[in-house]
N, C-alpha and C positions, 0 to 999 in steps of 0.2 A: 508365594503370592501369585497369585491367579492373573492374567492377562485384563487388562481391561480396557475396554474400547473406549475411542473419546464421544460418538452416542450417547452413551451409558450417564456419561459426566454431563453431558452440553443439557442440562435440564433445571439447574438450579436456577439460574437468572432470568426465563421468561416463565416459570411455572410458580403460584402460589403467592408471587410478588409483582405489582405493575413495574414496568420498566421506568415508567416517572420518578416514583416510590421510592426504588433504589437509588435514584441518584440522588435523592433532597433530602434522603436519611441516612447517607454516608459518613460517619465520624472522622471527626479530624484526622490527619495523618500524623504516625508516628514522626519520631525524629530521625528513625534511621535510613539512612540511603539518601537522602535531601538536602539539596544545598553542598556537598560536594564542591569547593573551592580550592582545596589546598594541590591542587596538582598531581595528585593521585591520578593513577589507572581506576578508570567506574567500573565494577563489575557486573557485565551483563547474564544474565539467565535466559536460556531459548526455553521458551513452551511450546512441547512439540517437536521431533525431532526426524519429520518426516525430511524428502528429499531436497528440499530448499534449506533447512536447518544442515544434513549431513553434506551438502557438497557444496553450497558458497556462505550461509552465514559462520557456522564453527571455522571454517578455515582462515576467512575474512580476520574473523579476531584474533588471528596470531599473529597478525601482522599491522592489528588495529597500534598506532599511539595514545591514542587518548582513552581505551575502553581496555579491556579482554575477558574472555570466556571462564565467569565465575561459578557458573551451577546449570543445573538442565532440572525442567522438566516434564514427564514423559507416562504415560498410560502403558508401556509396554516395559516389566521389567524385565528381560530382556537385554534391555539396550541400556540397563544402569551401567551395567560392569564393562560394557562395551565403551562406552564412550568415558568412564571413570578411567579406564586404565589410555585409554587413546591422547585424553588433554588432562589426565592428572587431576582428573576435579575428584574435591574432596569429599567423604561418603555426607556430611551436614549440608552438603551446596546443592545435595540429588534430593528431589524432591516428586510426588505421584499428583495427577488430579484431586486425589483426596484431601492430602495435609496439604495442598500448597498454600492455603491461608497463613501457616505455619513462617513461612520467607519471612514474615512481619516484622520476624526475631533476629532475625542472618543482617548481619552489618555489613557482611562483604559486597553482599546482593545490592547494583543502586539499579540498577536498570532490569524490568523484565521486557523480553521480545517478545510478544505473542503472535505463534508462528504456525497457526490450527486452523483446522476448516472454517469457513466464513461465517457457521452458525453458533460459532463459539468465543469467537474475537470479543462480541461485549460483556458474556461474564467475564474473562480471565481479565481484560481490561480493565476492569472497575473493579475485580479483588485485587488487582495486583496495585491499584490507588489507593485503595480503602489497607494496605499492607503499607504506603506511605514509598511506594517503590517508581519512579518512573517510568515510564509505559512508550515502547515502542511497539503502532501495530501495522502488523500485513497487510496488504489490501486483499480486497476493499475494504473499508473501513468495516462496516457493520452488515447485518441482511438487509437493513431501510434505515430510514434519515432517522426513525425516533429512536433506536440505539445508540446514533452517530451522538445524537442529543446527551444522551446519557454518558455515554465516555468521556463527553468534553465537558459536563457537571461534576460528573466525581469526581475526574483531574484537578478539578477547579476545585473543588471545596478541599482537594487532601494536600494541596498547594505541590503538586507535582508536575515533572513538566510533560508534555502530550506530544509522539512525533509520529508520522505515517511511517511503514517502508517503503517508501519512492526513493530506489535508489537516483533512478535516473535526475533527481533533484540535485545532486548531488556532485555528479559527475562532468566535468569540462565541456563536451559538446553540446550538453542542454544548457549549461551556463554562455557559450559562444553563440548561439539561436538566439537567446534572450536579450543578449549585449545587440547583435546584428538588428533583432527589432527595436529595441529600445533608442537605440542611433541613429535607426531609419539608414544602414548600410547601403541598401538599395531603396529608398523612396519608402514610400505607405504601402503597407500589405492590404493586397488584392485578393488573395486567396489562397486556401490550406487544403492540404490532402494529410490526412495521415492513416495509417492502416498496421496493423499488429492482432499476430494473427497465428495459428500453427496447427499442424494437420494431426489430429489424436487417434493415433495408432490402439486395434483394438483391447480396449481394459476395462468390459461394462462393469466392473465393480471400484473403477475408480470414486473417489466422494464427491469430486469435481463433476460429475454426471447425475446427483442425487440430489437432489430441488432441496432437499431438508436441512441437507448441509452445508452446502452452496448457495444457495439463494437466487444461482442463476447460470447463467453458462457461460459463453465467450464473453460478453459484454462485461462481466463482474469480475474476468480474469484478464484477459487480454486487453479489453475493450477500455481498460480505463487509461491502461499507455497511448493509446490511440486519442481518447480524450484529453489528455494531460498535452499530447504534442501539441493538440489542435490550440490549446487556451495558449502555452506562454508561445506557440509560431506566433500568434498574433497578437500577446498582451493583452488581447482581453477575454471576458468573460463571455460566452454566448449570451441572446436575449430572446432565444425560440430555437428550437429544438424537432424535426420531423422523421422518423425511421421508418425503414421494413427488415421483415424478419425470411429469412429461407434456409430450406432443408431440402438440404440432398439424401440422408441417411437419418431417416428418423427412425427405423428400426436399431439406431444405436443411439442419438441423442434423442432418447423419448421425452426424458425431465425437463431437458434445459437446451436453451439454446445454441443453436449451428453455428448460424452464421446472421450477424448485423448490418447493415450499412443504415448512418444517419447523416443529416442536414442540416449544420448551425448557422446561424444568421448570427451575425456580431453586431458593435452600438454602430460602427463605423460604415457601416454597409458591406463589410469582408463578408465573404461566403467561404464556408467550411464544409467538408464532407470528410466521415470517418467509415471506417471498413477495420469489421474485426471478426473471428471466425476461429473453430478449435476443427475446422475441416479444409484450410487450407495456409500457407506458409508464403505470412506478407510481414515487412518489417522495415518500414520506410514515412517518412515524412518530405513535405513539398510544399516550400514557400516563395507563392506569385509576389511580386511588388512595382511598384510605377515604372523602378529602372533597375529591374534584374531580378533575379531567383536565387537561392538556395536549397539546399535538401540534404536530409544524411539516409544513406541506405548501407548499412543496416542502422536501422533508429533507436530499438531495443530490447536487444540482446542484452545478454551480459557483456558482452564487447571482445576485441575490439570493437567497436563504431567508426564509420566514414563517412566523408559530407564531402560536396564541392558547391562552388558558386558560378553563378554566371561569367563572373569575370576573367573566369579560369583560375581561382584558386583553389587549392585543396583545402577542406577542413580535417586538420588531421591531430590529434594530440596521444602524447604515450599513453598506452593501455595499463590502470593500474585499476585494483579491483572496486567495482561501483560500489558494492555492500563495504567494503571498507572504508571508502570516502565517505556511505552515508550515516556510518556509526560512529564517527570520529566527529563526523559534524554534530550529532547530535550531542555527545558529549563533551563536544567544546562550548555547545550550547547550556549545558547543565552546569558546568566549570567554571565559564566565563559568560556568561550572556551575551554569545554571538546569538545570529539571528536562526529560530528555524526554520530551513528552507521547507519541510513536507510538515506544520503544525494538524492537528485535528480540525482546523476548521476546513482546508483542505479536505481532507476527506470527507466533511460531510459535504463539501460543495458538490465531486466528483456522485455521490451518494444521490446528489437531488437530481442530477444531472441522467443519472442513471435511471431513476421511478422516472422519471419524465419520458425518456426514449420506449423505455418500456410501457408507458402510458399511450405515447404515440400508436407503437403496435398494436395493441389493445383495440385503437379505436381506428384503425384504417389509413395509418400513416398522416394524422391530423396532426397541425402546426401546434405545440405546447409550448406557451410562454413561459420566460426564465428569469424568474427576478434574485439575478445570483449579483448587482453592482454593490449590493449592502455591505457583501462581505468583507468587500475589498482584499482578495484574495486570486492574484493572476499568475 
Protein backbone atom coordinates (compact mmCIF):
# COMPACT_ATOMS: atom_id res chain seq x y z
CA UNK A 1 0.00 0.00 0.00
CA UNK A 2 1.27 3.19 -1.16
CA UNK A 3 1.55 6.31 1.29
CA UNK A 4 -1.08 8.71 1.39
CA UNK A 5 -1.25 11.99 2.33
CA UNK A 6 -4.06 13.53 4.39
CA UNK A 7 -4.54 16.42 1.40
CA UNK A 8 -5.40 13.62 -0.81
CA UNK A 9 -8.34 12.53 1.72
CA UNK A 10 -9.50 16.14 3.14
CA UNK A 11 -11.76 16.56 -0.21
CA UNK A 12 -14.78 14.62 0.51
CA UNK A 13 -16.80 16.88 2.87
CA UNK A 14 -16.67 20.46 1.28
CA UNK A 15 -16.51 19.14 -2.64
CA UNK A 16 -19.79 18.04 -4.53
CA UNK A 17 -21.80 18.29 -1.28
CA UNK A 18 -22.95 21.72 0.65
CA UNK A 19 -21.79 21.56 4.15
CA UNK A 20 -25.60 22.31 5.32
CA UNK A 21 -26.67 19.17 3.15
CA UNK A 22 -24.43 16.84 5.08
CA UNK A 23 -25.67 17.59 8.25
CA UNK A 24 -29.68 17.34 7.61
CA UNK A 25 -29.14 14.22 5.65
CA UNK A 26 -27.26 12.36 8.12
CA UNK A 27 -28.90 8.86 9.02
CA UNK A 28 -29.59 7.73 12.30
CA UNK A 29 -26.79 6.27 14.24
CA UNK A 30 -26.10 2.84 14.60
CA UNK A 31 -26.23 1.28 17.92
CA UNK A 32 -22.83 0.55 18.39
CA UNK A 33 -20.53 2.40 20.67
CA UNK A 34 -23.67 4.72 22.33
CA UNK A 35 -24.84 4.83 25.50
CA UNK A 36 -22.00 2.98 27.08
CA UNK A 37 -23.23 2.58 30.81
CA UNK A 38 -22.16 -0.59 32.21
CA UNK A 39 -18.66 0.52 33.55
CA UNK A 40 -16.63 -0.62 30.85
CA UNK A 41 -13.31 0.97 29.53
CA UNK A 42 -14.81 3.29 26.25
CA UNK A 43 -12.45 2.49 23.58
CA UNK A 44 -11.00 5.47 22.00
CA UNK A 45 -9.53 5.60 18.22
CA UNK A 46 -6.95 8.54 17.36
CA UNK A 47 -7.26 9.90 13.79
CA UNK A 48 -4.19 10.84 12.98
CA UNK A 49 -1.08 10.12 14.43
CA UNK A 50 0.93 12.92 14.02
CA UNK A 51 3.06 14.43 17.20
CA UNK A 52 0.23 15.31 19.59
CA UNK A 53 -1.37 11.78 18.97
CA UNK A 54 2.43 10.03 19.43
CA UNK A 55 3.75 11.87 22.49
CA UNK A 56 0.69 12.82 24.95
CA UNK A 57 -2.62 11.55 23.66
CA UNK A 58 -1.57 7.44 23.11
CA UNK A 59 0.31 7.76 26.33
CA UNK A 60 -2.34 9.48 28.22
CA UNK A 61 -4.67 6.32 27.70
CA UNK A 62 -2.65 3.95 29.42
CA UNK A 63 -3.05 5.49 32.21
CA UNK A 64 -6.73 6.86 31.36
CA UNK A 65 -9.47 4.94 34.04
CA UNK A 66 -12.42 5.33 32.35
CA UNK A 67 -11.24 5.11 28.44
CA UNK A 68 -8.14 3.44 26.65
CA UNK A 69 -6.49 3.18 23.35
CA UNK A 70 -8.76 0.88 21.11
CA UNK A 71 -7.69 1.53 17.37
CA UNK A 72 -5.75 4.19 15.35
CA UNK A 73 -6.24 5.75 12.27
CA UNK A 74 -3.66 6.80 9.97
CA UNK A 75 -2.70 7.83 6.19
CA UNK A 76 0.67 6.54 6.48
CA UNK A 77 1.00 2.70 6.62
CA UNK A 78 3.97 2.91 7.94
CA UNK A 79 3.00 3.56 11.29
CA UNK A 80 0.36 0.51 11.28
CA UNK A 81 2.85 -1.92 12.55
CA UNK A 82 4.63 0.61 14.52
CA UNK A 83 2.04 1.54 16.74
CA UNK A 84 0.12 -2.17 16.43
CA UNK A 85 3.13 -3.82 18.03
CA UNK A 86 3.87 -0.67 20.62
CA UNK A 87 -0.08 -0.63 22.41
CA UNK A 88 -0.98 -4.12 21.22
CA UNK A 89 -3.88 -2.78 19.11
CA UNK A 90 -5.40 -5.40 17.18
CA UNK A 91 -4.92 -5.57 13.25
CA UNK A 92 -9.43 -5.00 12.91
CA UNK A 93 -9.09 -1.71 15.37
CA UNK A 94 -6.19 -0.17 12.39
CA UNK A 95 -8.02 1.45 10.24
CA UNK A 96 -6.81 4.02 6.66
CA UNK A 97 -8.69 7.41 5.51
CA UNK A 98 -10.27 5.23 3.13
CA UNK A 99 -12.35 2.39 4.93
CA UNK A 100 -12.72 4.34 8.07
CA UNK A 101 -16.46 4.59 7.28
CA UNK A 102 -15.95 0.98 7.91
CA UNK A 103 -15.41 1.65 12.29
CA UNK A 104 -19.36 1.68 11.87
CA UNK A 105 -18.89 -2.15 12.54
CA UNK A 106 -16.11 -2.29 15.34
CA UNK A 107 -18.04 -2.55 18.79
CA UNK A 108 -15.02 -1.88 20.61
CA UNK A 109 -14.53 1.53 19.08
CA UNK A 110 -16.89 4.15 21.28
CA UNK A 111 -14.99 7.13 21.03
CA UNK A 112 -13.19 8.64 17.84
CA UNK A 113 -10.38 11.50 18.54
CA UNK A 114 -9.94 13.47 15.58
CA UNK A 115 -6.61 14.54 15.79
CA UNK A 116 -5.85 16.09 11.86
CA UNK A 117 -5.04 19.17 10.32
CA UNK A 118 -7.75 21.84 10.92
CA UNK A 119 -9.07 21.54 7.28
CA UNK A 120 -10.09 18.03 8.02
CA UNK A 121 -11.68 17.94 11.52
CA UNK A 122 -15.37 18.48 9.97
CA UNK A 123 -15.38 15.62 7.60
CA UNK A 124 -13.86 12.88 9.87
CA UNK A 125 -16.21 14.60 12.67
CA UNK A 126 -19.47 13.95 10.99
CA UNK A 127 -18.29 10.43 9.52
CA UNK A 128 -17.20 9.41 12.63
CA UNK A 129 -21.36 10.46 13.91
CA UNK A 130 -22.92 9.32 10.89
CA UNK A 131 -20.56 5.63 12.18
CA UNK A 132 -22.80 6.25 15.57
CA UNK A 133 -19.28 6.67 17.35
CA UNK A 134 -18.71 9.59 19.61
CA UNK A 135 -16.50 12.35 18.62
CA UNK A 136 -13.89 13.99 20.32
CA UNK A 137 -12.32 16.96 18.40
CA UNK A 138 -8.97 19.04 18.36
CA UNK A 139 -9.08 22.40 18.24
CA UNK A 140 -10.03 24.42 16.70
CA UNK A 141 -13.09 23.27 16.20
CA UNK A 142 -13.67 23.65 12.33
CA UNK A 143 -11.82 26.16 9.42
CA UNK A 144 -15.34 28.76 10.09
CA UNK A 145 -18.48 28.68 12.26
CA UNK A 146 -20.65 27.06 9.34
CA UNK A 147 -18.55 23.55 9.88
CA UNK A 148 -18.70 24.11 13.62
CA UNK A 149 -22.54 24.24 12.54
CA UNK A 150 -22.41 21.03 10.97
CA UNK A 151 -20.64 18.83 13.66
CA UNK A 152 -22.86 19.98 16.32
CA UNK A 153 -26.03 18.65 13.60
CA UNK A 154 -24.74 15.37 12.89
CA UNK A 155 -23.81 14.87 16.64
CA UNK A 156 -27.28 15.77 17.27
CA UNK A 157 -29.26 13.85 14.90
CA UNK A 158 -26.83 10.43 15.32
CA UNK A 159 -27.62 11.02 19.06
CA UNK A 160 -23.89 10.92 20.03
CA UNK A 161 -22.11 12.84 22.32
CA UNK A 162 -19.68 16.05 21.05
CA UNK A 163 -16.54 17.16 23.15
CA UNK A 164 -13.57 19.64 22.18
CA UNK A 165 -9.84 18.82 23.02
CA UNK A 166 -9.61 21.58 25.71
CA UNK A 167 -7.64 19.83 27.86
CA UNK A 168 -6.89 22.67 29.94
CA UNK A 169 -10.93 22.27 30.83
CA UNK A 170 -10.15 19.75 32.43
CA UNK A 171 -7.32 20.17 34.62
CA UNK A 172 -7.40 21.73 38.45
CA UNK A 173 -5.78 25.04 37.92
CA UNK A 174 -8.36 26.30 35.24
CA UNK A 175 -10.92 24.68 37.65
CA UNK A 176 -9.26 26.98 40.80
CA UNK A 177 -9.42 30.35 38.41
CA UNK A 178 -12.97 29.68 37.79
CA UNK A 179 -14.03 28.79 41.63
CA UNK A 180 -11.73 32.18 42.61
CA UNK A 181 -13.94 34.16 40.02
CA UNK A 182 -17.11 32.74 40.67
CA UNK A 183 -16.59 33.47 44.64
CA UNK A 184 -15.30 36.79 43.92
CA UNK A 185 -11.92 35.44 45.92
CA UNK A 186 -10.70 38.92 45.38
CA UNK A 187 -13.82 41.33 44.70
CA UNK A 188 -15.10 41.90 40.87
CA UNK A 189 -12.70 41.29 38.07
CA UNK A 190 -11.29 44.39 36.64
CA UNK A 191 -9.09 43.09 34.10
CA UNK A 192 -7.56 40.05 32.07
CA UNK A 193 -4.34 39.68 30.31
CA UNK A 194 -3.79 36.40 28.91
CA UNK A 195 -1.08 35.50 26.30
CA UNK A 196 -0.01 31.84 24.61
CA UNK A 197 2.31 31.90 22.29
CA UNK A 198 5.62 30.05 20.99
CA UNK A 199 8.63 30.76 18.77
CA UNK A 200 8.46 28.18 15.48
CA UNK A 201 11.67 27.05 14.65
CA UNK A 202 12.44 26.79 10.91
CA UNK A 203 9.87 23.95 9.18
CA UNK A 204 8.46 25.78 5.99
CA UNK A 205 6.85 22.65 5.15
CA UNK A 206 5.03 22.27 8.35
CA UNK A 207 0.83 22.14 7.56
CA UNK A 208 0.39 24.53 10.34
CA UNK A 209 2.00 27.23 7.77
CA UNK A 210 -0.33 26.31 4.95
CA UNK A 211 -3.62 28.51 4.81
CA UNK A 212 -5.50 25.37 3.20
CA UNK A 213 -4.95 23.19 5.91
CA UNK A 214 -4.89 25.33 8.64
CA UNK A 215 -7.16 27.91 8.17
CA UNK A 216 -5.05 30.19 9.95
CA UNK A 217 -1.96 30.72 12.20
CA UNK A 218 -1.17 31.62 15.68
CA UNK A 219 -4.69 32.69 16.46
CA UNK A 220 -6.42 29.14 15.39
CA UNK A 221 -3.62 27.32 17.35
CA UNK A 222 -2.26 29.12 20.28
CA UNK A 223 -4.73 31.87 20.18
CA UNK A 224 -7.56 29.99 21.32
CA UNK A 225 -5.81 29.17 24.82
CA UNK A 226 -5.30 32.70 25.09
CA UNK A 227 -9.15 33.17 24.44
CA UNK A 228 -10.37 30.55 26.57
CA UNK A 229 -8.08 32.09 29.69
CA UNK A 230 -9.58 35.40 28.95
CA UNK A 231 -13.64 34.16 28.99
CA UNK A 232 -13.65 31.73 32.20
CA UNK A 233 -10.68 34.67 34.09
CA UNK A 234 -13.72 36.61 33.98
CA UNK A 235 -16.91 34.37 33.52
CA UNK A 236 -18.03 35.98 30.96
CA UNK A 237 -18.41 35.95 27.45
CA UNK A 238 -16.85 39.02 25.47
CA UNK A 239 -19.49 41.71 23.85
CA UNK A 240 -16.94 43.38 21.06
CA UNK A 241 -13.93 42.30 20.09
CA UNK A 242 -10.79 44.76 18.32
CA UNK A 243 -7.25 43.21 16.91
CA UNK A 244 -3.95 44.02 14.99
CA UNK A 245 -1.93 41.81 13.15
CA UNK A 246 2.26 41.94 13.01
CA UNK A 247 5.02 40.27 11.26
CA UNK A 248 8.36 40.17 11.80
CA UNK A 249 9.30 37.16 9.40
CA UNK A 250 7.02 37.10 6.58
CA UNK A 251 9.34 35.42 4.44
CA UNK A 252 8.60 32.45 6.64
CA UNK A 253 5.01 33.02 7.75
CA UNK A 254 3.76 33.99 4.30
CA UNK A 255 0.03 31.86 4.67
CA UNK A 256 -0.86 32.56 8.00
CA UNK A 257 -0.46 34.56 10.71
CA UNK A 258 2.65 35.71 13.10
CA UNK A 259 1.67 37.14 15.57
CA UNK A 260 -2.07 38.64 17.21
CA UNK A 261 -2.91 40.87 19.90
CA UNK A 262 -6.77 41.58 20.60
CA UNK A 263 -9.30 43.76 22.74
CA UNK A 264 -12.37 42.41 24.56
CA UNK A 265 -14.80 44.35 26.21
CA UNK A 266 -16.95 42.26 28.56
CA UNK A 267 -21.04 42.91 29.71
CA UNK A 268 -19.44 44.14 33.15
CA UNK A 269 -17.24 46.76 31.85
CA UNK A 270 -13.93 44.11 32.50
CA UNK A 271 -11.44 45.03 29.87
CA UNK A 272 -9.40 42.12 28.32
CA UNK A 273 -6.35 41.89 26.13
CA UNK A 274 -4.95 38.80 24.44
CA UNK A 275 -1.44 38.16 22.73
CA UNK A 276 -0.71 35.18 20.80
CA UNK A 277 2.03 34.57 18.33
CA UNK A 278 4.02 31.10 16.56
CA UNK A 279 7.15 33.86 16.77
CA UNK A 280 7.57 34.33 20.28
CA UNK A 281 7.25 32.24 23.75
CA UNK A 282 4.57 33.65 26.21
CA UNK A 283 2.42 31.43 28.37
CA UNK A 284 0.63 33.26 31.15
CA UNK A 285 -2.45 34.60 32.40
CA UNK A 286 -3.53 37.76 34.87
CA UNK A 287 -6.38 38.54 36.95
CA UNK A 288 -6.89 42.46 38.08
CA UNK A 289 -9.96 42.50 40.67
CA UNK A 290 -11.36 45.35 43.35
CA UNK A 291 -9.24 43.51 46.18
CA UNK A 292 -6.39 41.59 44.68
CA UNK A 293 -4.86 39.70 41.66
CA UNK A 294 -4.15 36.25 40.64
CA UNK A 295 -2.30 34.68 37.73
CA UNK A 296 -0.74 31.39 36.70
CA UNK A 297 2.55 31.60 34.65
CA UNK A 298 2.91 28.94 33.04
CA UNK A 299 -0.91 28.99 31.92
CA UNK A 300 -0.73 26.36 29.07
CA UNK A 301 1.53 24.15 28.78
CA UNK A 302 1.13 20.76 29.29
CA UNK A 303 2.24 21.38 32.71
CA UNK A 304 3.35 21.34 35.37
CA UNK A 305 1.36 24.78 35.71
CA UNK A 306 1.85 27.52 38.66
CA UNK A 307 -0.11 30.56 39.80
CA UNK A 308 0.14 32.78 43.00
CA UNK A 309 -2.27 35.45 44.47
CA UNK A 310 -2.01 38.56 45.94
CA UNK A 311 -2.32 37.52 49.27
CA UNK A 312 0.76 35.48 48.98
CA UNK A 313 -0.58 32.22 48.17
CA UNK A 314 0.71 29.69 45.96
CA UNK A 315 -1.62 28.19 43.44
CA UNK A 316 -0.07 24.98 43.30
CA UNK A 317 -1.63 21.41 42.66
CA UNK A 318 -0.04 17.78 41.68
CA UNK A 319 0.96 17.48 38.06
CA UNK A 320 -1.04 14.78 36.65
CA UNK A 321 -1.46 14.39 32.89
CA UNK A 322 -4.25 17.14 31.35
CA UNK A 323 -5.03 14.75 28.12
CA UNK A 324 -5.75 12.19 30.64
CA UNK A 325 -8.01 14.15 33.01
CA UNK A 326 -9.66 15.42 29.73
CA UNK A 327 -10.57 11.99 28.40
CA UNK A 328 -11.59 10.46 31.48
CA UNK A 329 -13.98 13.24 31.86
CA UNK A 330 -15.36 12.88 28.66
CA UNK A 331 -16.00 9.35 29.20
CA UNK A 332 -17.50 9.62 32.50
CA UNK A 333 -19.49 12.04 30.56
CA UNK A 334 -20.74 9.26 28.10
CA UNK A 335 -21.00 6.50 31.13
CA UNK A 336 -22.58 8.58 33.50
CA UNK A 337 -24.03 11.91 32.42
CA UNK A 338 -21.49 14.01 34.28
CA UNK A 339 -21.22 17.31 32.79
CA UNK A 340 -19.17 18.25 29.65
CA UNK A 341 -16.78 20.56 30.50
CA UNK A 342 -15.24 21.42 26.37
CA UNK A 343 -19.03 20.57 24.56
CA UNK A 344 -19.20 21.67 20.77
CA UNK A 345 -20.94 24.66 21.34
CA UNK A 346 -17.75 25.80 22.92
CA UNK A 347 -15.95 25.56 20.08
CA UNK A 348 -18.13 27.16 17.95
CA UNK A 349 -18.16 30.11 20.25
CA UNK A 350 -14.28 30.19 20.43
CA UNK A 351 -14.86 29.84 16.25
CA UNK A 352 -17.14 33.08 16.15
CA UNK A 353 -14.76 34.61 18.25
CA UNK A 354 -11.95 33.95 16.05
CA UNK A 355 -13.91 35.30 12.29
CA UNK A 356 -14.46 38.22 14.36
CA UNK A 357 -10.78 39.15 15.40
CA UNK A 358 -9.87 38.19 12.04
CA UNK A 359 -12.69 40.48 10.74
CA UNK A 360 -11.33 43.21 12.89
CA UNK A 361 -7.86 42.95 11.07
CA UNK A 362 -9.53 42.90 7.86
CA UNK A 363 -10.88 46.28 8.33
CA UNK A 364 -8.27 48.26 10.34
CA UNK A 365 -8.49 47.05 13.85
CA UNK A 366 -12.63 48.20 13.91
CA UNK A 367 -14.60 47.31 17.08
CA UNK A 368 -16.81 43.91 15.96
CA UNK A 369 -19.79 43.18 18.17
CA UNK A 370 -20.18 39.86 19.92
CA UNK A 371 -23.42 38.56 20.38
CA UNK A 372 -21.98 35.34 22.05
CA UNK A 373 -24.64 35.70 25.81
CA UNK A 374 -27.14 33.22 23.78
CA UNK A 375 -25.09 30.55 24.15
CA UNK A 376 -24.70 30.46 27.60
CA UNK A 377 -21.50 29.05 27.44
CA UNK A 378 -18.47 30.60 29.97
Amino acid sequence: MKKISRRKFNQSFLKGVGIASVATTLPAACAAGIGATDGKKLGVALVGLGGYSAGQLAPALQDTNHCYLAGIVTGTPEKEKIWADKYNIPKENIYNYENFDTIVKNNSIDIVYVVLPNSMHADFCIRAARAGKHVICEKPMAMNVEECDAIIAACKKAKVKLGMGYRLQSEPYTQEVKRMVREKTFGDIRYITAEAGYFSASNPNQWRLNKALSGGGALVNMGVYAIQSAIYGTGENPVSVSAQEFSTRPEYFKETDESIAAQFEFPRGIVGNIFTSHNVNVNSMYVGASKGWFELRPANSYGPLSGRRSDGTEIKFSHESQQKLQMDDFAQHIKEGTVNRAPGEMGKRDMIIVEAIYRSIREGGKKIPLDLGRMGIV
